[in-house]
Short mmCIF file of the C-alpha atoms (twelve columns), coordinates in Angstrom:
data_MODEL
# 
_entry.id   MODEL 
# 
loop_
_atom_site.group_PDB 
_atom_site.id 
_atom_site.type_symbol 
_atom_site.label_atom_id 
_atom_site.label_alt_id 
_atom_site.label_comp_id 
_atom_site.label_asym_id 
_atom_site.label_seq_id 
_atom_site.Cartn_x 
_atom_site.Cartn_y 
_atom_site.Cartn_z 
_atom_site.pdbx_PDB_model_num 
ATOM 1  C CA . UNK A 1  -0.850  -5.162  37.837  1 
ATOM 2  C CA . UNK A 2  2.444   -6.123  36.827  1 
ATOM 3  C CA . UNK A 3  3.558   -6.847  32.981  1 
ATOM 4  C CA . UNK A 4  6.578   -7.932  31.563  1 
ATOM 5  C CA . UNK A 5  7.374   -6.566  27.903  1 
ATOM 6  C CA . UNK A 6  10.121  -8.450  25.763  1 
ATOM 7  C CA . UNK A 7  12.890  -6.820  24.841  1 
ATOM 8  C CA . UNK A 8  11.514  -5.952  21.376  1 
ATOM 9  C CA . UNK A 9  8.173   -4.111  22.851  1 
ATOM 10 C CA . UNK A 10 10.194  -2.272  25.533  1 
ATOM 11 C CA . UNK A 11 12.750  -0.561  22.788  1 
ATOM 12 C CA . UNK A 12 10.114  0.365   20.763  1 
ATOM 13 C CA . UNK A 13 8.762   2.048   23.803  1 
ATOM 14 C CA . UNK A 14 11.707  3.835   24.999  1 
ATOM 15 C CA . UNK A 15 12.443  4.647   21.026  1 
ATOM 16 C CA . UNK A 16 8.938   6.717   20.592  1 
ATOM 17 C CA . UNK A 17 9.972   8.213   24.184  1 
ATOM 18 C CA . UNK A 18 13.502  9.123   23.457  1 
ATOM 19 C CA . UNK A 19 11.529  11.247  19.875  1 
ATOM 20 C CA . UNK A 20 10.156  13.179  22.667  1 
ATOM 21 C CA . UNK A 21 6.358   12.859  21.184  1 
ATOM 22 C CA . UNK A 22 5.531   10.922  24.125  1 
ATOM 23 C CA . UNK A 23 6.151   11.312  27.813  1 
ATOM 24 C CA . UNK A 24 6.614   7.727   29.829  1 
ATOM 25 C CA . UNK A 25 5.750   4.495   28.822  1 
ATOM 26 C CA . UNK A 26 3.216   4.797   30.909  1 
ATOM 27 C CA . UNK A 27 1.686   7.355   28.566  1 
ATOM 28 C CA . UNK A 28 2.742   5.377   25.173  1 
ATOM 29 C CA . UNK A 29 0.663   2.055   26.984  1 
ATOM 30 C CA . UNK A 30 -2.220  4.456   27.365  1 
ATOM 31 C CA . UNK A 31 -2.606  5.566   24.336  1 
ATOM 32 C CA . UNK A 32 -2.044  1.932   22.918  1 
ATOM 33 C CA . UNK A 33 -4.921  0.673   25.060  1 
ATOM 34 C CA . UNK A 34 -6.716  3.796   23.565  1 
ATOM 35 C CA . UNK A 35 -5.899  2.012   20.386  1 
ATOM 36 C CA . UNK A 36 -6.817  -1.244  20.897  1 
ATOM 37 C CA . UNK A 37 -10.014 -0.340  22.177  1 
ATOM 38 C CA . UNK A 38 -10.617 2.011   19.112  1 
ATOM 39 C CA . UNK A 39 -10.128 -0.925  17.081  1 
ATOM 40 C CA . UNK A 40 -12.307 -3.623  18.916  1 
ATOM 41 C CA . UNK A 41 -14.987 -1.083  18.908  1 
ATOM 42 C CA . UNK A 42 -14.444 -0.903  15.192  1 
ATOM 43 C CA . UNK A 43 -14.537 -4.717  14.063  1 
ATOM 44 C CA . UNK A 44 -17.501 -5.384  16.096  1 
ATOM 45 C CA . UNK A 45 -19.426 -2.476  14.592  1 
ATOM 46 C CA . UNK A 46 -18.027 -4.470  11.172  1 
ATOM 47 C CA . UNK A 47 -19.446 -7.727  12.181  1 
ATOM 48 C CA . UNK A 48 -22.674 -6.212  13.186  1 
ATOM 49 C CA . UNK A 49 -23.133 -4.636  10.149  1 
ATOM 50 C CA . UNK A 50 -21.879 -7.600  7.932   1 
ATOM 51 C CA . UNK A 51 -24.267 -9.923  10.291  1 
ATOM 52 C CA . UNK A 52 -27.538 -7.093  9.476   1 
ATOM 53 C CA . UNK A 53 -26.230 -7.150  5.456   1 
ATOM 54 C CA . UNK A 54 -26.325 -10.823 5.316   1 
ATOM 55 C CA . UNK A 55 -29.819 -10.986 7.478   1 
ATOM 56 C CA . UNK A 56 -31.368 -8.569  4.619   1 
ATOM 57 C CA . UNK A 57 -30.073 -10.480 1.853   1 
ATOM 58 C CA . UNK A 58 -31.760 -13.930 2.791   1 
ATOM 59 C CA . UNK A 59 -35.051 -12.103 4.068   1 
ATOM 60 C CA . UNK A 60 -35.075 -10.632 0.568   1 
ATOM 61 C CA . UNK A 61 -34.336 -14.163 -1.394  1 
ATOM 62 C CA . UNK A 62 -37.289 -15.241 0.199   1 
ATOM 63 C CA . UNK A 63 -39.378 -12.750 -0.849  1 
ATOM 64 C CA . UNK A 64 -37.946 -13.231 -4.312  1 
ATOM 65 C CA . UNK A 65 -37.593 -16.163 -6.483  1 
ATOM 66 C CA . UNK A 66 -34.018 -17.145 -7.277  1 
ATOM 67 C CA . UNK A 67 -32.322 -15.845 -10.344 1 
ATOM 68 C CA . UNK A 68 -30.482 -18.173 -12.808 1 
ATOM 69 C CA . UNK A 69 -26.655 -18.070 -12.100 1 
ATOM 70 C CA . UNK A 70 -26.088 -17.736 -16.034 1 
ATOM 71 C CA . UNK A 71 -28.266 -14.648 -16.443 1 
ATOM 72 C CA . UNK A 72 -27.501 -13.014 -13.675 1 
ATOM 73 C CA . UNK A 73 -23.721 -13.438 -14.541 1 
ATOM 74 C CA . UNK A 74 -24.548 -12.366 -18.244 1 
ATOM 75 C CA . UNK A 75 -26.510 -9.591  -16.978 1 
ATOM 76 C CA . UNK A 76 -23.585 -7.743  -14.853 1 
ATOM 77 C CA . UNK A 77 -21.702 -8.451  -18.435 1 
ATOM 78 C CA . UNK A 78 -24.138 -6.762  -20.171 1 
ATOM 79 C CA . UNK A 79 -23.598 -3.483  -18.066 1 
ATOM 80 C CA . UNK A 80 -19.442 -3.403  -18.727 1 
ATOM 81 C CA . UNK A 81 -20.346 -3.257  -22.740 1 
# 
């Protein structure tokens, strides 16, 4: 596979090299992918979780009758006095 970075990507690339924390770019890609990967894994572990949350929350609304917007807003009032 060939790439092509822009000019911007490849001196950030050599800059981390030339610190001497990192290898080749081959190496700073790598651990990039790492990265991105890392972080996919992350936001679609969010979403599930979000998506289970939100599943709960109408399977429990109707179980339960609704509350009154008013009290409900008055009643998280009542518990910051």
């Amino acid at each position: 596979m060939n790439i092509t970075l822009t000019p911007a990507q490849e001196n950030f690339i050599q800059a981390k090299i030339s610190t001497g924390k990192y290898q080749s770019t081959q190496q700073v890609i790598e651990i990039a992918l790492r990265l991105f990967e890392e972080y996919e894994r992350a936001e679609s572990e969010w979403s599930l979780s979000v998506r289970e949350k939100i599943q709960a929350a109408v399977a429990m609304s109707e179980k339960k009758p609704p509350i009154d917007g008013t009290r409900f807003v008055e009643g998280i009032l009542q518990r910051f006095k």
